[in-house]
C-alpha positions in Angstrom: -24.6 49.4 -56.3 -28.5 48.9 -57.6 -28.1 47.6 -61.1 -30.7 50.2 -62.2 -27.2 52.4 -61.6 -25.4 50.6 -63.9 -28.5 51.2 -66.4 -28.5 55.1 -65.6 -24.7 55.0 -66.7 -25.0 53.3 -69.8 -28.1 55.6 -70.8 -25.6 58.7 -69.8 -22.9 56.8 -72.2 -24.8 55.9 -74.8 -26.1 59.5 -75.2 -23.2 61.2 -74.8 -21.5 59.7 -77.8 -24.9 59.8 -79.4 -24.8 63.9 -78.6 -21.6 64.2 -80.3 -23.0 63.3 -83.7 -26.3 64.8 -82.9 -24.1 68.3 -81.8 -22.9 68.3 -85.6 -26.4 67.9 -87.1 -27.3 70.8 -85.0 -24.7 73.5 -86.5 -26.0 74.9 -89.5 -29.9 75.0 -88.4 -31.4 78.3 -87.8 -32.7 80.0 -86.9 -30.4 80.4 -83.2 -33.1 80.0 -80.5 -34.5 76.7 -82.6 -30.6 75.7 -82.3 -30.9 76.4 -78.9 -33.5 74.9 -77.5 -33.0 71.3 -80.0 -29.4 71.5 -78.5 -30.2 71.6 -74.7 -34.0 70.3 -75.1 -32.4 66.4 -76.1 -30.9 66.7 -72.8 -34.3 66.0 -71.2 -34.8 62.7 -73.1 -31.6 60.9 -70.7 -33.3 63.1 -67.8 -36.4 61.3 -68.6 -35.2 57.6 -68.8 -33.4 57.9 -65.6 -35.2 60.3 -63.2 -38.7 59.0 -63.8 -37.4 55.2 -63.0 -35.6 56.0 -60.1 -38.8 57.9 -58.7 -41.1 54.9 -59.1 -38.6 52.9 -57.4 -37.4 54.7 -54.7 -40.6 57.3 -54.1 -37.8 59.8 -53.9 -37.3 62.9 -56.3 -34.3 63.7 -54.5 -32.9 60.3 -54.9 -34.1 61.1 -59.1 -32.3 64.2 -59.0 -29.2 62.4 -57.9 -29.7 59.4 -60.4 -30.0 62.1 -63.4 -26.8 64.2 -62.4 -25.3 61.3 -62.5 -26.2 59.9 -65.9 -25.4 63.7 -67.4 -22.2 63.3 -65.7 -21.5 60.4 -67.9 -22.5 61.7 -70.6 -20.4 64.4 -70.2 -17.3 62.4 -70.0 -18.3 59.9 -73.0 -19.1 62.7 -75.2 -15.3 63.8 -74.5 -13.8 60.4 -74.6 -15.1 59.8 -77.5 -14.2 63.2 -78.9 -10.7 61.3 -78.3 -11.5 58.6 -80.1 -12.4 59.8 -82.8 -9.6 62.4 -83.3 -6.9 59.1 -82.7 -8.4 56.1 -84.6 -11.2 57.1 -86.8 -10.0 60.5 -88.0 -11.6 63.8 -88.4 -10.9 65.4 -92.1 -10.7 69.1 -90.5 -7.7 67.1 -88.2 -5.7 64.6 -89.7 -2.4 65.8 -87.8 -4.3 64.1 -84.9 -4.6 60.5 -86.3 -2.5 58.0 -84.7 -1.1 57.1 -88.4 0.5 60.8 -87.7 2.4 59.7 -84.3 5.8 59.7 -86.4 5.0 63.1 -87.0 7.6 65.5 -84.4 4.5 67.9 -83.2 2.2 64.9 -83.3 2.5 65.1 -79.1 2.5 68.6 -78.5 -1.0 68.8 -80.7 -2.3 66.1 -78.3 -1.1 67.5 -75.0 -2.8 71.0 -76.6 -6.0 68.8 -77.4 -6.2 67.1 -74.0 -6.0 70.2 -72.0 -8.0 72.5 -73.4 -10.6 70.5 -75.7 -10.7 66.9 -73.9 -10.0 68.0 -70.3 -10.9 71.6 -70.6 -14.6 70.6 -72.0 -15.1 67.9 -69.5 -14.0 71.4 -66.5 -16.5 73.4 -68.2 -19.4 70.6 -68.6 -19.5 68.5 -66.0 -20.5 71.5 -63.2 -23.6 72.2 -65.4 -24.2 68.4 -65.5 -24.2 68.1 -61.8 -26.4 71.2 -60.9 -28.5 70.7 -63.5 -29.3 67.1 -63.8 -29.6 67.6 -60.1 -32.6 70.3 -60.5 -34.3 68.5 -63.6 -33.9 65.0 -62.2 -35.8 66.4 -58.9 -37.6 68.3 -61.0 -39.5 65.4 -63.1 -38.9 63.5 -60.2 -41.1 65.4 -58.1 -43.9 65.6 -60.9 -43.8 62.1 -61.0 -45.0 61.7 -57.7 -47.0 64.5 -57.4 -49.1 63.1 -60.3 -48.8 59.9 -59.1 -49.7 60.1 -55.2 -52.3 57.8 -54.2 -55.7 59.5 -53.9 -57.6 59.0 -51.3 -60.4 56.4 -51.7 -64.2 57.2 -50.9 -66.0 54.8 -49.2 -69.2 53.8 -50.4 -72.1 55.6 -49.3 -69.8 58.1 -47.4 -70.6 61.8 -48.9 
């Protein structure tokens, strides 16, 4: 494995747990399609730190494509993983029967077996298709910019019209 690959997974893990928090800044703005677009638009800035890279090194913006659906797969899964996290050792006030100072509790694993299917497990079902497809188109995508903009020119010779 490349160690720009390792890189491209710590960018996807890094802004995964980086989108959770940014996720909750996002609620109460309006109005929707500014939500919107701020919500899926900050997807672009992983996109751009890993599929421009891997097309200046490998010439390839199928190879950028692939790089980019793999950091938003990451992503993905940290933003979930840390979704548990949070819910077990720092706490969330809306959630406090899912603290692990609550284990005593005689529901406390049924609410955690509800959690990890359908929020943990069920989110990861739901998001990590869309990261594949499309980190695979926008990672080609910018990929393919990259080299169209940057495709050597031909060079005049001197004197030749």
């Amino acid at each position: 494995m490349k160690k720009r690959w390792l890189i491209y997974a710590v960018i996807g893990i890094l802004f995964g747990v980086a989108d959770f928090f940014y996720q909750g800044l996002m609620q109460d703005l309006s109005p929707l399609a500014l939500q919107l677009a701020l919500i899926l638009g900050v997807w672009l800035v992983p996109a751009f730190l890993v599929a421009l890279p891997e097309a200046r090194a490998t010439r390839s913006s199928w190879k950028a494509g692939l790089a980019t659906m793999f950091s938003w797969s990451m992503a993905v899964l940290a933003y979930y993983l840390f979704m548990a996290i949070k819910l077990a050792y720092i706490g969330e006030p809306s959630r406090p029967e899912m603290h692990i100072s609550n284990s005593a509790a005689p529901e406390f694993l049924a609410n955690w077996q509800v959690v990890l299917r359908y929020d943990i497990l069920g989110g990861i079902k739901e998001w990590v298709p869309l990261a594949l497809i499309g980190g695979f188109l926008v990672g080609w995508a910018m990929g393919g910019l990259y080299l169209l903009w940057t495709k050597p020119r031909p060079s005049r010779k001197p004197g030749v019209a």
